[in-house]
Biopython code that builds the backbone (N, CA, C, O; Angstrom):
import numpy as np
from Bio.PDB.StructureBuilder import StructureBuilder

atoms = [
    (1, "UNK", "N", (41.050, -17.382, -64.234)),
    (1, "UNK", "CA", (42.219, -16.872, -63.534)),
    (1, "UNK", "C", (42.044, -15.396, -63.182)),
    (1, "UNK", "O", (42.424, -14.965, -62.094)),
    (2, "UNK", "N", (41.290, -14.385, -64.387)),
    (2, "UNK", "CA", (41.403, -13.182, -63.604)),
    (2, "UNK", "C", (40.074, -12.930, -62.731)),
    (2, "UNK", "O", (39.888, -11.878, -62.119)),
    (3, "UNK", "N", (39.353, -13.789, -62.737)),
    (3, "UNK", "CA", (38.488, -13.830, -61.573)),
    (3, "UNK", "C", (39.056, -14.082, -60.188)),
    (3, "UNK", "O", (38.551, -13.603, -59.173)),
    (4, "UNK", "N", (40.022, -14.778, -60.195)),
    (4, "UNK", "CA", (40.497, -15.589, -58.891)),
    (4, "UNK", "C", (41.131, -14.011, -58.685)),
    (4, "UNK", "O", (40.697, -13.282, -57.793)),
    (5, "UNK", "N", (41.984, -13.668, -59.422)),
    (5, "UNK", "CA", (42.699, -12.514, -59.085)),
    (5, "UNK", "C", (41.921, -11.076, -58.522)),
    (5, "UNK", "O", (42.112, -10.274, -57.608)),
    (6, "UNK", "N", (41.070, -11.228, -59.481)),
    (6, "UNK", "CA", (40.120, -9.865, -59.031)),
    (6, "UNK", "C", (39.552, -9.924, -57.235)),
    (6, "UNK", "O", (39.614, -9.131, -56.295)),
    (7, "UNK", "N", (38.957, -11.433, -57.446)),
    (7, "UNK", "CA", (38.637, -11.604, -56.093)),
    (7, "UNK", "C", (39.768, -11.569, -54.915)),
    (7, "UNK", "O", (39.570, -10.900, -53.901)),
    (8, "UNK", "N", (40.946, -12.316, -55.099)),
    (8, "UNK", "CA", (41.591, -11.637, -54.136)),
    (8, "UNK", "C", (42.287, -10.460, -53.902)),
    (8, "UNK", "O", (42.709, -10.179, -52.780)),
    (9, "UNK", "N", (42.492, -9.500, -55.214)),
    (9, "UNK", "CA", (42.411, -8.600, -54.741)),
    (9, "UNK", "C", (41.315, -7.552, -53.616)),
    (9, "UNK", "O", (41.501, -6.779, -52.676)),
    (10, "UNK", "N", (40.108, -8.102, -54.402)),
    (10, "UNK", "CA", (38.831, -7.440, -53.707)),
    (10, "UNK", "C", (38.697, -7.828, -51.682)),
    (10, "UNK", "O", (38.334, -7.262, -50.651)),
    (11, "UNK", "N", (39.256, -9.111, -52.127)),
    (11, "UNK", "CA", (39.462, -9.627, -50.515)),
    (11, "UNK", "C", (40.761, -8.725, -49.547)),
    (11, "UNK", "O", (40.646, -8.362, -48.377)),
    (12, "UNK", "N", (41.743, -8.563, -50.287)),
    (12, "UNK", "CA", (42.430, -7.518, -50.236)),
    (12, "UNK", "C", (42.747, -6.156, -49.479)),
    (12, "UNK", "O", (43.268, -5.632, -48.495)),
    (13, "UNK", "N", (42.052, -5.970, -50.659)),
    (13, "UNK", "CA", (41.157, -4.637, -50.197)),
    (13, "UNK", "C", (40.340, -4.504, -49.252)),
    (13, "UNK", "O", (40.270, -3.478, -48.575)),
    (14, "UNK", "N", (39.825, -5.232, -49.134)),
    (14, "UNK", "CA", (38.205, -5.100, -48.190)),
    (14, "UNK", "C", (38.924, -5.392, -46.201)),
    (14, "UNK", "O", (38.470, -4.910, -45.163)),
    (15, "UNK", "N", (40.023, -6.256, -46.377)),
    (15, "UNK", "CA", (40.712, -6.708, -45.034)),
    (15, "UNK", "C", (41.537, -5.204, -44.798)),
    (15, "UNK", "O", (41.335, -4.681, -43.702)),
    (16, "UNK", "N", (42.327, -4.577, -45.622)),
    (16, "UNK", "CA", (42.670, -3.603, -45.305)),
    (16, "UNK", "C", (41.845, -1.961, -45.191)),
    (16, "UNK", "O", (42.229, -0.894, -44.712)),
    (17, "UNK", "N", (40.842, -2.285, -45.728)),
    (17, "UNK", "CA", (39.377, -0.900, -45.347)),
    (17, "UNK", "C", (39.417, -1.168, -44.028)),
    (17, "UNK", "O", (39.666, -0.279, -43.214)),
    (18, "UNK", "N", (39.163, -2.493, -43.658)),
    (18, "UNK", "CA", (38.334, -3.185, -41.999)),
    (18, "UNK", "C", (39.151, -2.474, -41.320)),
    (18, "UNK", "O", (38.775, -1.589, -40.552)),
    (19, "UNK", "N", (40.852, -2.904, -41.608)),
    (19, "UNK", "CA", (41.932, -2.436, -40.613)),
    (19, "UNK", "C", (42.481, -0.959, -40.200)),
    (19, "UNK", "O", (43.018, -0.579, -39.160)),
    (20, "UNK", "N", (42.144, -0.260, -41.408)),
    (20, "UNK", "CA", (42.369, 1.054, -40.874)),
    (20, "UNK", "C", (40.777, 1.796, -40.335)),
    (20, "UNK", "O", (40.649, 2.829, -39.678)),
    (21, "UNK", "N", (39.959, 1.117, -40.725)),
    (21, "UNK", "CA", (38.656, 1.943, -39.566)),
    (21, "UNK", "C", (38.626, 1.080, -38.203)),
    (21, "UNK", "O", (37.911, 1.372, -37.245)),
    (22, "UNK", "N", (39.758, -0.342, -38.263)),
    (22, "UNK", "CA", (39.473, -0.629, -36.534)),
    (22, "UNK", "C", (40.548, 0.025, -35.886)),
    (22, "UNK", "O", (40.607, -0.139, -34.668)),
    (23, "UNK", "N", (41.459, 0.767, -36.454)),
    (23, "UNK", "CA", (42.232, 1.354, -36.175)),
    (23, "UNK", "C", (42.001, 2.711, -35.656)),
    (23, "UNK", "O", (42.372, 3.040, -34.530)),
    (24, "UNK", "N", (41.449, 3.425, -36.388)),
    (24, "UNK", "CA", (40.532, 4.873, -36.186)),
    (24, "UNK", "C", (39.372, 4.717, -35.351)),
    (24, "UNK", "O", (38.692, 5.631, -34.885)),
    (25, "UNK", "N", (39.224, 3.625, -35.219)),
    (25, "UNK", "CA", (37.912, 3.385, -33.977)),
    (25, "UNK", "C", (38.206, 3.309, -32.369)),
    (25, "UNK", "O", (37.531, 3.406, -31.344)),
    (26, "UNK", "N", (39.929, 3.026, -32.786)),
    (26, "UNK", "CA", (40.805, 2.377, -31.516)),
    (26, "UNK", "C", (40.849, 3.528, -31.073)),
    (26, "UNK", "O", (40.253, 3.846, -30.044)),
    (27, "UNK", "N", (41.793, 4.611, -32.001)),
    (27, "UNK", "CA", (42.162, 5.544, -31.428)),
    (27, "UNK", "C", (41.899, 6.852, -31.015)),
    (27, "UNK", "O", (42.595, 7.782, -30.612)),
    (28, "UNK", "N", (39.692, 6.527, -31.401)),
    (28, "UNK", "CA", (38.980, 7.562, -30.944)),
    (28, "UNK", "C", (39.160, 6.680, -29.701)),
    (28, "UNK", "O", (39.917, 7.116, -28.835)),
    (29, "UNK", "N", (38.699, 5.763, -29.547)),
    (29, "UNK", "CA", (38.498, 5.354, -28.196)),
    (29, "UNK", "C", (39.086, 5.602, -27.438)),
    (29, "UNK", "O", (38.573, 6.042, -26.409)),
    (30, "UNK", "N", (40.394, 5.456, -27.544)),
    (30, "UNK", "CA", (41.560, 6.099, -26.780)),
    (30, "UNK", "C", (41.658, 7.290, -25.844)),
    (30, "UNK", "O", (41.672, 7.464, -24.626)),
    (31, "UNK", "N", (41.730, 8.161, -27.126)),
    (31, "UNK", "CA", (41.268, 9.430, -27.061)),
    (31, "UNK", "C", (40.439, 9.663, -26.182)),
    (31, "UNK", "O", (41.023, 10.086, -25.184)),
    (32, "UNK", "N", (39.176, 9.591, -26.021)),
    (32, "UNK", "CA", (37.960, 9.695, -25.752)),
    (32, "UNK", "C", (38.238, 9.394, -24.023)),
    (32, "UNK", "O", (38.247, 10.230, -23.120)),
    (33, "UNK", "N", (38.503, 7.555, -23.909)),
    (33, "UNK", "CA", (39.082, 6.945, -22.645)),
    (33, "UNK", "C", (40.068, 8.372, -21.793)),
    (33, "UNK", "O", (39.701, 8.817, -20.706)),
    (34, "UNK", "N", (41.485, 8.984, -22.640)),
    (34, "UNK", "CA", (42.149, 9.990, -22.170)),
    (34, "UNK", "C", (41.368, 11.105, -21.669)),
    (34, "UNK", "O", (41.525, 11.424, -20.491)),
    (35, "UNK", "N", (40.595, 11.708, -22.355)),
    (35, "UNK", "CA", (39.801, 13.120, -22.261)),
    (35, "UNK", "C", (38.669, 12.714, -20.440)),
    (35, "UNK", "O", (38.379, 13.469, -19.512)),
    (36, "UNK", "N", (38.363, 11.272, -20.667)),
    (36, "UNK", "CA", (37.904, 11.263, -19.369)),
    (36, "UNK", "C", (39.026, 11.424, -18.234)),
    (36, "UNK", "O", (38.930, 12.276, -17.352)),
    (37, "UNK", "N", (40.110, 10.517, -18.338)),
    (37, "UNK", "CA", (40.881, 10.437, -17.569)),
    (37, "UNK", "C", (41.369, 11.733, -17.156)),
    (37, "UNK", "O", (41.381, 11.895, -15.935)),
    (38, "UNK", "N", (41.811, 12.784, -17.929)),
    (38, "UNK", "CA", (41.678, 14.117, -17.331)),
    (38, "UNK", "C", (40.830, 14.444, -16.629)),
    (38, "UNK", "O", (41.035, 14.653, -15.433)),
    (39, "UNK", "N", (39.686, 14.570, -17.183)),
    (39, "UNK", "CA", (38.875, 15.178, -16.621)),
    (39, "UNK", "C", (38.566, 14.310, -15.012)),
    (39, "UNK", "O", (38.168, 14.561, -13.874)),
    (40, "UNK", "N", (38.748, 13.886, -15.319)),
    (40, "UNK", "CA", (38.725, 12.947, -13.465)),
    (40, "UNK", "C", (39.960, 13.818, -12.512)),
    (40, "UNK", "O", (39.888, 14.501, -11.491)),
    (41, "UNK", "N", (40.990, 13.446, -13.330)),
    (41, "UNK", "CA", (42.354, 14.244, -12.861)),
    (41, "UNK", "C", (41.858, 15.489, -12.294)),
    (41, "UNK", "O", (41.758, 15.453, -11.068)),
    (42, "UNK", "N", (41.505, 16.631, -12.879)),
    (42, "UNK", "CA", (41.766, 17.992, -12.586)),
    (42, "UNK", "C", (40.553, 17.985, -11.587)),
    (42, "UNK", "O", (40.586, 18.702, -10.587)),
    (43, "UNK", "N", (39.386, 17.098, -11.889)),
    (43, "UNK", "CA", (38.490, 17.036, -10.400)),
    (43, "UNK", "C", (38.556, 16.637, -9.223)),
    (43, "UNK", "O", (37.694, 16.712, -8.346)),
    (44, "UNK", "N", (39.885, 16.078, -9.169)),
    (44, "UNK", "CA", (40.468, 15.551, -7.999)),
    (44, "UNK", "C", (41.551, 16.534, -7.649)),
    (44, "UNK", "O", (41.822, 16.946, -6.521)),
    (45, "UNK", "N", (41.959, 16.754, -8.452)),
    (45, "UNK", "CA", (43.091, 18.159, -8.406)),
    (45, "UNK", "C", (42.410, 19.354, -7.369)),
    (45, "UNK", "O", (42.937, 19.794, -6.347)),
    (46, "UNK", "N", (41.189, 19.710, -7.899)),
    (46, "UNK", "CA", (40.347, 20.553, -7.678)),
    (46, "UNK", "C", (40.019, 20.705, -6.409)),
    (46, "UNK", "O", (40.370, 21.717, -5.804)),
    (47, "UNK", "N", (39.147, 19.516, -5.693)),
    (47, "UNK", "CA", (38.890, 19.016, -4.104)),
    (47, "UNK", "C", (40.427, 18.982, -3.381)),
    (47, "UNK", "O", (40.461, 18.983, -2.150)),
    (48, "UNK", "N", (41.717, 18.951, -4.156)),
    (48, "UNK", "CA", (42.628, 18.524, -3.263)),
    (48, "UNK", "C", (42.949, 19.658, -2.897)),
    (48, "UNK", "O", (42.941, 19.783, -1.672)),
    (49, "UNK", "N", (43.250, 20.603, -3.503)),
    (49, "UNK", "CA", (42.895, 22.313, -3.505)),
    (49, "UNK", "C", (42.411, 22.974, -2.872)),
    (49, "UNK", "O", (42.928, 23.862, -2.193)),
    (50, "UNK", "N", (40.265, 22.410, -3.035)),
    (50, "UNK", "CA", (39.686, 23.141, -1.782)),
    (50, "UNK", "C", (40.279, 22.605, -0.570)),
    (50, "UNK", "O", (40.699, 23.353, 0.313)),
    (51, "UNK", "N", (40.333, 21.220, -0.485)),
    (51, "UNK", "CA", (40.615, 21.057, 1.069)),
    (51, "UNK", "C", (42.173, 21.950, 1.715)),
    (51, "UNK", "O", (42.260, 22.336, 2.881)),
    (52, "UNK", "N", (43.140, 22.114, 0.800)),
    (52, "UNK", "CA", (44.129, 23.045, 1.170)),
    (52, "UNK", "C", (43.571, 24.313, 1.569)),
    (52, "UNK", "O", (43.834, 24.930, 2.601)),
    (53, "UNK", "N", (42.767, 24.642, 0.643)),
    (53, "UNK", "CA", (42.593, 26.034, 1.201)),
    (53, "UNK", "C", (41.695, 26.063, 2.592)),
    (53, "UNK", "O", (41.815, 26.866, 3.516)),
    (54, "UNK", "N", (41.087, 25.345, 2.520)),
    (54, "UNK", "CA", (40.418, 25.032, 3.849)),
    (54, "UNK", "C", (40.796, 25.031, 5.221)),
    (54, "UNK", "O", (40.353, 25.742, 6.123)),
    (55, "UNK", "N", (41.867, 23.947, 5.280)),
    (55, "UNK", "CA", (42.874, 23.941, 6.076)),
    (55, "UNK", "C", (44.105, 25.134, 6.230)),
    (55, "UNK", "O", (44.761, 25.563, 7.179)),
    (56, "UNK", "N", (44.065, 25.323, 5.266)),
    (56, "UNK", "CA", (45.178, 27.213, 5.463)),
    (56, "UNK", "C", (44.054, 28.209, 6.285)),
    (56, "UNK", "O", (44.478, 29.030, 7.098)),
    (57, "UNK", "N", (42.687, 28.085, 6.030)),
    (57, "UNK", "CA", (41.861, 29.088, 6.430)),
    (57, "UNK", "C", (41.470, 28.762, 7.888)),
    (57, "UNK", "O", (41.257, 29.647, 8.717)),
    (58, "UNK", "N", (41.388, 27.432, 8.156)),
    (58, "UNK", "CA", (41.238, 27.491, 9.607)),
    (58, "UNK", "C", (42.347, 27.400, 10.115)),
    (58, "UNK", "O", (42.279, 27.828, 11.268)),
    (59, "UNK", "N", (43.552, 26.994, 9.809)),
    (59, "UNK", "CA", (44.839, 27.064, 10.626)),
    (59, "UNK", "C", (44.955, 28.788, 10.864)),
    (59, "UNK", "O", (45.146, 29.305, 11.965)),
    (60, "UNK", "N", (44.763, 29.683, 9.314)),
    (60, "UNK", "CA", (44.831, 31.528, 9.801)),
    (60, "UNK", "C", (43.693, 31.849, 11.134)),
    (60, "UNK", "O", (43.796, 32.676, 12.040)),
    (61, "UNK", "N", (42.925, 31.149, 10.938)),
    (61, "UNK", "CA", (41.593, 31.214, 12.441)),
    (61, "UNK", "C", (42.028, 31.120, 13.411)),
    (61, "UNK", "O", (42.142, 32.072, 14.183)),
    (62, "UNK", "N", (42.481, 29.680, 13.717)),
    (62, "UNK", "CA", (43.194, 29.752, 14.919)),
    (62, "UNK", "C", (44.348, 30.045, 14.954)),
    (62, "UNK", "O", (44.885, 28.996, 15.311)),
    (63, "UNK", "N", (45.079, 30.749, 14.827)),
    (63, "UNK", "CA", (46.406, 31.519, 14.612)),
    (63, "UNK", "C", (45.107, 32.778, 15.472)),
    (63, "UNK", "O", (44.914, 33.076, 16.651)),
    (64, "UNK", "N", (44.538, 33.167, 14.315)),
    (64, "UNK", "CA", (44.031, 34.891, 15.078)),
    (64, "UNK", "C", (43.527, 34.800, 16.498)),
    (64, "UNK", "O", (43.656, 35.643, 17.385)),
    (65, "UNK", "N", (42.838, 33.446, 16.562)),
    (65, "UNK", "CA", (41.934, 33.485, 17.576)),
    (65, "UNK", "C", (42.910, 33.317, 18.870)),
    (65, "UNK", "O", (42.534, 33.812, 19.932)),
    (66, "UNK", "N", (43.646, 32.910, 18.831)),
    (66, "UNK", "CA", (44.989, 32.602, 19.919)),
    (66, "UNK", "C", (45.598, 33.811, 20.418)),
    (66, "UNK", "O", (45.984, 33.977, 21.575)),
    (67, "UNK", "N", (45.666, 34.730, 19.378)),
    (67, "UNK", "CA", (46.394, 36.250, 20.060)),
    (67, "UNK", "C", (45.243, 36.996, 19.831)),
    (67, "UNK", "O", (45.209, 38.187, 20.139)),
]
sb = StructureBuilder()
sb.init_structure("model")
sb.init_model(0)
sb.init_chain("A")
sb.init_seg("    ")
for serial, (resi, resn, name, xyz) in enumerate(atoms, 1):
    if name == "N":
        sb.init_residue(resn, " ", resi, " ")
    sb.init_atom(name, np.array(xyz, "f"), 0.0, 1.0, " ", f" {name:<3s}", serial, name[0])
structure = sb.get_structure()
């Protein structure tokens, strides 16, 4: 009997180790998944930017070039 017991405790145990490192595995991943997703973000941010300024700089062009 305290074999049966030991063992399921040990079984126990061992299902709940699994669950909190697939857990911490999840939520690097996550993480990790997020940190790209920024970083995509602000590089698109970035080009959307240059092309503004782009377009402000040739619209001031032809503005000058007109008078």
């Amino acid at each position: 009997m305290k074999k049966s017991i030991s063992l399921f405790l040990l079984l126990i145990a061992f299902a709940v180790g699994a669950s909190v490192t697939s857990c911490r595995e999840t939520k690097e991943s996550k993480a990790e998944e997020a940190i790209e997703d920024v970083k995509d973000g602000v590089e698109e941010a970035g080009d959307e930017i240059e092309d503004a300024a782009d377009d402000v700089g040739d619209e001031i062009e032809d503005m000058t070039d007109d008078h």
